[in-house]
C-alpha positions, 0 to 999 in steps of 0.5 A, spaced: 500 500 500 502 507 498 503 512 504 496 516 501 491 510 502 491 507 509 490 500 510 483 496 511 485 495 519 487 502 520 480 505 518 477 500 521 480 502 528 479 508 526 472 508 525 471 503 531 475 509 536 470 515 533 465 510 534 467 509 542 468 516 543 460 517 540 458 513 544 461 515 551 459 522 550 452 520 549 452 516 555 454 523 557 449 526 555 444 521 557 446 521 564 446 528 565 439 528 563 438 524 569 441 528 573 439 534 576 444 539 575 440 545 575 442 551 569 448 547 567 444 540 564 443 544 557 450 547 556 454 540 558 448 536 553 450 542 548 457 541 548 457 534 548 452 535 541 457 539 538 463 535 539 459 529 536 458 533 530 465 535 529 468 529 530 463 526 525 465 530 520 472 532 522 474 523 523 467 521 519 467 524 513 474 526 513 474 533 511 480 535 514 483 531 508 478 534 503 479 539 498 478 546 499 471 546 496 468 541 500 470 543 507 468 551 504 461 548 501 460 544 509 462 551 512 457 554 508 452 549 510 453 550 517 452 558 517 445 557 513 443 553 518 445 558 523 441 563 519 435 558 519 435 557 527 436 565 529 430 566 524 426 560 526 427 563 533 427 570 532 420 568 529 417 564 536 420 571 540 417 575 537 410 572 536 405 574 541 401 569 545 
């Protein structure tokens, strides 16, 4: 094998290791629901959230290998989104009743 392709065993141990720090912050994130942490049980399950979607596209779908275009169309994914949750929430606020 080149240097360029990674063996068969190393992405699957890599994708058993991303699979196992998934599944420990959701059992973070599941536990903290059940915990009475008062104003600290959202941002705990937030953090976790978001950590679990940066490693999934960062490991998962390799975006740090990708070319530029990819990672600036995954970007911009990401700020639509934004832009759609501060509307979407700037609706509800701004709603009467």
């Amino acid at each position: 094998m080149s240097a360029e392709q990674p063996s068969r065993r190393a992405i699957i141990g890599q994708a058993l290791v991303l699979w196992a720090v998934l599944i420990v912050l959701l059992a973070i994130a599941a536990v903290t629901a059940h915990i009475d942490l008062a104003p600290f049980n959202v941002p705990i399950m937030l953090v976790a959230a978001a950590i679990e979607v940066a490693l999934v596209a960062v490991v998962g779908m390799e975006l740090d290998r990708s070319p530029a275009l990819l990672r600036l169309a995954a970007v911009t994914g990401v700020i639509w989104l934004v832009i759609m949750f501060t509307l979407s929430f700037s609706d509800f606020l701004t709603r009467a009743g």
